[in-house]
C-alpha positions in Angstrom: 27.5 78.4 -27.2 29.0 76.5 -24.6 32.7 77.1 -24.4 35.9 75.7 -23.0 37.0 76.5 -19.7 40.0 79.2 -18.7 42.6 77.2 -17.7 45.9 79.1 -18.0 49.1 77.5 -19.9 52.5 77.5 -17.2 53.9 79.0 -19.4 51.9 82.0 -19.6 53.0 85.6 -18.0 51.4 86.7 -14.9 51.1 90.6 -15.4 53.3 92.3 -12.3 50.4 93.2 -10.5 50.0 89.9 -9.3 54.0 89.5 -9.2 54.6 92.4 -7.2 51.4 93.0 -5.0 52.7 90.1 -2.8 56.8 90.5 -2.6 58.9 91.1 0.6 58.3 94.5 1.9 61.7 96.0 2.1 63.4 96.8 5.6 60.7 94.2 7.3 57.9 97.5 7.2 54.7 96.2 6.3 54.0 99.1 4.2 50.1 100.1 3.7 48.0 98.2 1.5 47.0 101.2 -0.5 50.9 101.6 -1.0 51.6 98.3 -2.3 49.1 98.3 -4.8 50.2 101.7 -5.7 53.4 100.0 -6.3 52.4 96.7 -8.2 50.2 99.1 -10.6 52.7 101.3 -11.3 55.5 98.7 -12.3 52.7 97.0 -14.1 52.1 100.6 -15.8 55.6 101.4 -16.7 55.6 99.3 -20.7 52.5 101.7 -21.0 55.0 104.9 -20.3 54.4 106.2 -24.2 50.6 105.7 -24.3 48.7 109.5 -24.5 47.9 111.2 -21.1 43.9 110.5 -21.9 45.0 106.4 -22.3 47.1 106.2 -19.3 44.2 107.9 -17.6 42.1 104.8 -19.1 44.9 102.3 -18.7 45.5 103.4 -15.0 41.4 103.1 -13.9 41.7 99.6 -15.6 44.6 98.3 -13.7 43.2 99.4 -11.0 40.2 97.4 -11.4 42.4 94.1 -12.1 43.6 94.5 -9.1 40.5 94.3 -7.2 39.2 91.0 -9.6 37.3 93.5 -11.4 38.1 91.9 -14.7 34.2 92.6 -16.9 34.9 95.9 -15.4 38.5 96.7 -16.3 37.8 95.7 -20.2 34.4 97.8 -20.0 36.6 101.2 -19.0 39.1 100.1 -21.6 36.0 99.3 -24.3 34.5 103.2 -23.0 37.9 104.8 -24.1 38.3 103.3 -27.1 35.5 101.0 -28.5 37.6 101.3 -32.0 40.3 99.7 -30.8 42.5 101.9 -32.8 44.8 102.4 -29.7 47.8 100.0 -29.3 48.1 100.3 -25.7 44.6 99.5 -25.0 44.6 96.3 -27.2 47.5 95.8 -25.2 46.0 95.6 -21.9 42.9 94.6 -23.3 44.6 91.3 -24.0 46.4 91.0 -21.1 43.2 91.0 -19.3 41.5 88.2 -22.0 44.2 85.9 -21.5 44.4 86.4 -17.6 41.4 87.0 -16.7 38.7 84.7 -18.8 36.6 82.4 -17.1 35.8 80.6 -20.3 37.4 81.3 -24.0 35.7 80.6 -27.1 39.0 79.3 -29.2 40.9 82.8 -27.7 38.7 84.7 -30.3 35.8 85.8 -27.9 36.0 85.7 -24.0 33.7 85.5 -21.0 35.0 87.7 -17.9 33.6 88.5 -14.6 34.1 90.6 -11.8 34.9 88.7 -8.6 32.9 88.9 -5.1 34.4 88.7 -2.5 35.5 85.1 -1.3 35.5 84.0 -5.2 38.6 83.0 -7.5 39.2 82.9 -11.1 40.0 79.2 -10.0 36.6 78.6 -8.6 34.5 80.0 -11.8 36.5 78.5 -14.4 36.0 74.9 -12.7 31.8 75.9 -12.2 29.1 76.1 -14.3 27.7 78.9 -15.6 27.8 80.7 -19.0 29.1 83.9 -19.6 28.3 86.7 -22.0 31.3 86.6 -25.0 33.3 89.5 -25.8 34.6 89.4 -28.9 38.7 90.0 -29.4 40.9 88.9 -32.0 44.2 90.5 -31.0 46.1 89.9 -34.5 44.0 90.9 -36.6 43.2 94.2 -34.3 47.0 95.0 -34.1 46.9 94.3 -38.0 44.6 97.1 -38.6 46.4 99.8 -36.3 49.4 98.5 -38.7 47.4 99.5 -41.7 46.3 102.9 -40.0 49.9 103.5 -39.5 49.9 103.6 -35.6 53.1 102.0 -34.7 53.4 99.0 -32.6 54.6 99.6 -28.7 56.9 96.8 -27.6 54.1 96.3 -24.8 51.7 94.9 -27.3 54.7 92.8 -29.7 54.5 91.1 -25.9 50.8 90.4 -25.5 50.8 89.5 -28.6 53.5 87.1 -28.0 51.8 85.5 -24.9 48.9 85.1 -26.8 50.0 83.2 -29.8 51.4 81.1 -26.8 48.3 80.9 -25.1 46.7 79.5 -28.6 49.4 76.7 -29.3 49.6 75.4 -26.0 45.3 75.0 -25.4 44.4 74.6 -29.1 47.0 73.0 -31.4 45.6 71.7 -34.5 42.1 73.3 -34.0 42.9 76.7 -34.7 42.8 78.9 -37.7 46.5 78.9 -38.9 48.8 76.0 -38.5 51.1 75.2 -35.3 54.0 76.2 -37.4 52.4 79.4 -38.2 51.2 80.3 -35.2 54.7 79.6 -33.1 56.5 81.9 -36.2 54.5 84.4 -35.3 54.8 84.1 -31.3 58.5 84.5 -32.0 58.1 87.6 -34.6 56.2 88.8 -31.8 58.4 87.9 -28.5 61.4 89.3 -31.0 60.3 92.7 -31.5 59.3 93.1 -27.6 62.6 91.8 -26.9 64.1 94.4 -28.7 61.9 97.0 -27.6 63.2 95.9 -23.6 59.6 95.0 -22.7 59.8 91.1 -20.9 59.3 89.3 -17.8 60.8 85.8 -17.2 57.5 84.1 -18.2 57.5 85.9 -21.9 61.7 85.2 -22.0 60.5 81.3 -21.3 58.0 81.6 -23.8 60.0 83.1 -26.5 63.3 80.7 -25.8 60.9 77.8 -25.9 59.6 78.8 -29.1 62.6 79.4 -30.6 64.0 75.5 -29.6 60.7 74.3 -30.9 60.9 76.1 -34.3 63.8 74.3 -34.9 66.6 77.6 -33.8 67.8 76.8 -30.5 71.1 78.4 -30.5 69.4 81.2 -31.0 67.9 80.5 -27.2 70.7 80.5 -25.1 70.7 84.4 -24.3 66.9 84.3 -23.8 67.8 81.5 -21.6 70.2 83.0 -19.7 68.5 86.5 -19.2 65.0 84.7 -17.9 67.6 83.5 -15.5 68.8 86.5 -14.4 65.4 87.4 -13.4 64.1 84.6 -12.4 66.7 82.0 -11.1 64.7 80.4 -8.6 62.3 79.3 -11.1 62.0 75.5 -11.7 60.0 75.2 -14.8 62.4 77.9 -16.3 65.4 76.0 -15.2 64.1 72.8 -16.1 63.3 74.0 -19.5 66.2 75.6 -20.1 68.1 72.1 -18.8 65.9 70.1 -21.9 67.1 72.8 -24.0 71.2 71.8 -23.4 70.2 68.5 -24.1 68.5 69.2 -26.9 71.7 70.9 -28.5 73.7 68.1 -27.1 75.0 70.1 -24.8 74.3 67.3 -21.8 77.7 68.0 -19.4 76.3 71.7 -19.4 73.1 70.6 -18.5 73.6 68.6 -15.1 74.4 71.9 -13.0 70.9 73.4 -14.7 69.0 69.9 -13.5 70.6 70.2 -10.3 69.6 73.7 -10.0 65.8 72.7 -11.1 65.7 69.7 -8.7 66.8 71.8 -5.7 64.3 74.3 -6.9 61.0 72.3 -7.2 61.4 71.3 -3.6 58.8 69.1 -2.9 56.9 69.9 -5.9 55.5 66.8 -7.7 57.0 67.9 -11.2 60.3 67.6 -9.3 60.4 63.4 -10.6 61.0 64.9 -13.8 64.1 66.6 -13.3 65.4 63.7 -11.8 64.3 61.2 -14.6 66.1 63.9 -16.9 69.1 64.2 -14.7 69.5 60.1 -14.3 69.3 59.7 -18.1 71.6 62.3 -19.0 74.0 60.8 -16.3 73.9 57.6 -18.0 74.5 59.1 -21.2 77.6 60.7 -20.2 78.6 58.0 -19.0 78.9 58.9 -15.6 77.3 55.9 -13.8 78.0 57.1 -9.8 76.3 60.4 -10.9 73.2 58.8 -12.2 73.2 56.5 -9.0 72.8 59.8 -7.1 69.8 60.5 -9.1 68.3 57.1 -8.5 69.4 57.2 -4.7 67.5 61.3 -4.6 64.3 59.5 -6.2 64.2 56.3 -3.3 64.4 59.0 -0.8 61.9 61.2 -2.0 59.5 58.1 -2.6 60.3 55.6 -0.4 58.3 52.4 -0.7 57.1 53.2 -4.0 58.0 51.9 -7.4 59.3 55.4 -8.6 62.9 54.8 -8.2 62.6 51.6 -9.9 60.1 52.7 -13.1 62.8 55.6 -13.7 65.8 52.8 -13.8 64.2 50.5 -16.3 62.6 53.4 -18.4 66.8 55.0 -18.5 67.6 51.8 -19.2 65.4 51.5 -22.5 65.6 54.9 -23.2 69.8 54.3 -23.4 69.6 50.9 -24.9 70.7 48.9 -21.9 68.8 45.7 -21.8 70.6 43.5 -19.1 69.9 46.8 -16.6 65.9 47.3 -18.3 65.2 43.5 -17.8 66.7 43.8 -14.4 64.8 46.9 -13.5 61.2 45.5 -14.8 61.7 41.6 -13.4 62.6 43.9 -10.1 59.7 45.8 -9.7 57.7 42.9 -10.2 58.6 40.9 -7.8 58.2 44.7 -5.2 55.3 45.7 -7.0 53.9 43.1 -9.2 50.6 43.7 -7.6 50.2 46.9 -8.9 48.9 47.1 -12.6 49.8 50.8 -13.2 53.5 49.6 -12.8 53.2 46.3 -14.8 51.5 48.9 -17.5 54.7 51.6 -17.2 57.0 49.2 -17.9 55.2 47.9 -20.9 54.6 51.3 -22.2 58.1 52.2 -21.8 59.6 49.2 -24.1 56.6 50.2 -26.3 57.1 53.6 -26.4 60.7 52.9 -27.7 60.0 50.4 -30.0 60.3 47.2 -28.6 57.8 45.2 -28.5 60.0 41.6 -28.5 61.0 43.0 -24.8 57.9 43.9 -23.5 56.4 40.6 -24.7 59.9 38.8 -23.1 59.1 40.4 -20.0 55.4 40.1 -19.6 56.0 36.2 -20.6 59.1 35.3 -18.3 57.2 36.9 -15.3 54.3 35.0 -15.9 55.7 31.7 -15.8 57.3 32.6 -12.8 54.1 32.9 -11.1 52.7 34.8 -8.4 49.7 36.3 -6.6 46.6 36.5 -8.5 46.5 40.3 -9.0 50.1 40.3 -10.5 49.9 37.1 -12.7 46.2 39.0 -14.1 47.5 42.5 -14.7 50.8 40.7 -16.3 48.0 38.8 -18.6 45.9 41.4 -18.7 48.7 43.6 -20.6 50.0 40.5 -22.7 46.6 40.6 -24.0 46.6 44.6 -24.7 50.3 44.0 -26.3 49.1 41.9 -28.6 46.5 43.7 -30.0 48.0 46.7 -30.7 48.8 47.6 -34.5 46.9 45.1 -36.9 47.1 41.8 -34.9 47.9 38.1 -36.6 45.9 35.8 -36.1 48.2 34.3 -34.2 48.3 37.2 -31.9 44.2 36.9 -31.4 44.3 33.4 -30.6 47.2 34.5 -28.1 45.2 37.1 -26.7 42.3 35.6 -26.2 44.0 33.2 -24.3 45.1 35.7 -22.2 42.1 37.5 -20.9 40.9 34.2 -20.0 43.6 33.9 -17.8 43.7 37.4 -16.7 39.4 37.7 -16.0 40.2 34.4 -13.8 42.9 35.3 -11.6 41.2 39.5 -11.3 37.7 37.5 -10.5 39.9 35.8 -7.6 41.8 39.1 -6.6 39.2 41.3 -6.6 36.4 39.3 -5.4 32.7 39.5 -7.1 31.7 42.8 -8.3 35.1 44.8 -7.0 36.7 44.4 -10.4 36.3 48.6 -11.0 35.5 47.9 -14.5 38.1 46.1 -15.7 36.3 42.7 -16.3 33.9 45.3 -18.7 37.4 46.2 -20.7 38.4 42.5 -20.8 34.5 41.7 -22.3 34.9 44.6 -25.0 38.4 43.0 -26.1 36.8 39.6 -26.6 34.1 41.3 -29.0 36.6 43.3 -30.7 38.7 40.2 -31.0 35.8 37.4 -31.7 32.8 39.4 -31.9 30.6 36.3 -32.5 31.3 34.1 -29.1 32.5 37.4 -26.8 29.7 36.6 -23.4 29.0 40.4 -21.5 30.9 40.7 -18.7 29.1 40.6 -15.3 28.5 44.2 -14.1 30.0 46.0 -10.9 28.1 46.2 -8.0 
């Protein structure tokens, strides 16, 4: 069986091997290599502290092996020691290593690992071909039976555990074998009892406080907030999340200094947009309109020329109910950008998005009659057409639309010239049919 490819949720914890293998040597002494990893495996060890001096043995070989990319290896020594799996610890790391170190998952109930040569990545064979043999794991219902057997539950596995129920809601929600709801209860039963236990790193602490605002207990959040801080206060994802979470709870005036923080932190990372978007609309919210300005003035900097600054005014604008400044914002970046259809299609999408569809019709109908170049009056017709189709059209709406990609295949034919239409004179053709199946003509085909 064929099987999805490993890609790892952002979420995710990185084990501190790969945290620690690569931080600052202390003093400015380059220490050995062999020291460092000594180091890394050791701090990556120390959750494992109560496991029997014949497991540690086991637990230390493996960890070694990770390490190196020996991931096939590392579960094999693990396997060797305990092919019952009736050891905690080892289902521990054992699952550590599924979730890091797959190349391809079957559902996160059987995984294909490899060792890596040299010059190879994770990266590189999870994007490849290639099959891989399937080891069967199915951490809950392993860490079940050591329950039964009355082998008590090391914090270090409530963790892995926790990462993996994670792991399964983020890649496979709705396709799984328990429910989303079920599965996120359980990932915060799970991130509870390691928190208790002391056994976290600010990737589980993100996990667990996201869980807990999705399964509907935010307050309960804030501390796990605030400690995944502690430890990892130049993360942007963390402080970005934990900024959604304050204006989740309404807590919005609280939030700006966490945006600000998660802006400064995403440097030039693309994601970075986002804090800004959040940090304009919460501005406007408050009711603060020269701090949102700063938002909007941040984004024309960082993007200068494009339509970002603009597409994040008119989508604040909907999103707070401000139609003189959305109509403004959209009739703007028409006349700037016009030309492009993604734009023309991110302000429709906004308005539709929120519900209004009488605005993104107004729009897409007043910037048609004001005319223009031939690839902005066709997207702008192009999109009438898809606006009008959507949810159980009139006939009215047909007729309209029809109409439409008339106008739009003419004025794209012009702009893109004869067989440069990228496909889009194919989607205008499939409309027709869908729309009058009996007179539709095939489009011509791309060149």
């Amino acid at each position: 069986m064929r099987v999805s490819a490993r890609i790892l949720a952002s979420t995710l914890c990185f084990s501190a091997v790969y945290l620690l293998a690569y931080a600052e040597p202390a003093l400015d002494a380059t220490p050995p290599a062999s020291s460092v990893e000594s180091s890394a495996i050791s701090d990556f060890l120390k959750p494992y502290a109560l496991a029997s001096k014949d497991c540690r043995a086991a637990l230390e070989k493996a960890a070694g092996l990770i390490e190196r990319g020996q991931w096939r290896s590392a579960y094999n020594a693990l396997e060797s020691f305990d092919k019952d799996n009736a050891d905690p610890f080892v289902l521990a790391m054992k699952t550590d290593i599924a979730l890091h170190g797959a190349v391809r998952t079957d559902v996160d109930r059987a995984f294909g690992l490899a060792d890596l040569e040299e010059g190879q990545s994770l990266e590189s064979l999870r994007k490849g071909a290639g099959d891989y043999e399937q080891l069967p794991l199915d951490p809950p219902a392993l860490a079940a039976a050591q329950e039964a057997a009355g082998a008590p539950q090391p914090g270090i596995l409530a963790k892995e555990l926790g990462d993996y129920y994670c792991d399964v809601i983020a890649r496979f929600s709705g396709q799984w074998y328990a429910s989303d709801n079920e599965i996120l209860a359980k990932a915060i039963d799970e991130y509870g009892k390691a928190y208790a236990a002391g056994v976290y790193d600010g990737a589980s602490l993100q996990n667990y406080a996201e869980a807990l605002v999705r399964g509907n207990r935010a307050e309960e959040s804030e501390p796990i907030y605030l400690k995944a801080i502690e430890l990892e206060g130049a993360n942007a994802p963390l402080r970005y999340s934990y900024a959604m979470s304050l204006v989740h709870r309404n807590k919005k005036a609280e939030a700006l200094p966490e945006i600000d923080a998660a802006i400064a932190a995403y440097g030039e990372d693309s994601d970075r947009v986002n804090a800004i978007a959040l940090g304009a609309r919460t501005a406007t919210e408050l009711g603060e309109a020269d701090k949102a300005e700063l938002y909007f003035a941040l984004a024309e900097k960082d993007y200068p020329g494009t339509a970002t600054a603009g597409i994040l005014r008119h989508m604040v604008a909907v999103e707070t109910k401000n139609v003189v400044a959305a109509d403004a914002a959209a009739d703007g970046l028409v006349a700037s950008h016009g030309s492009n259809p993604n734009v023309v299609r991110a302000i429709v999408s906004a308005w539709y998005t929120a519900g209004d569809v009488e605005a993104a019709r107004s729009f897409l109908e007043r910037n048609i009659a004001k005319g223009g170049d031939d690839m902005t009056i066709g997207a702008l017709e192009f999109y009438l057409a898809v606006l009008l189709t959507q949810e159980s059209p009139s006939a009215a709406d047909k007729a309209a639309a029809l109409t439409a990609l008339d106008v739009a295949e003419a004025h794209l034919k012009a702009a893109f010239g004869e067989g440069q239409d990228g496909g889009v004179l194919g989607v205008i053709a499939g409309m027709r049919r869908s729309l009058a199946p009996e007179s539709a003509p095939d489009a011509p085909q791309a060149k």
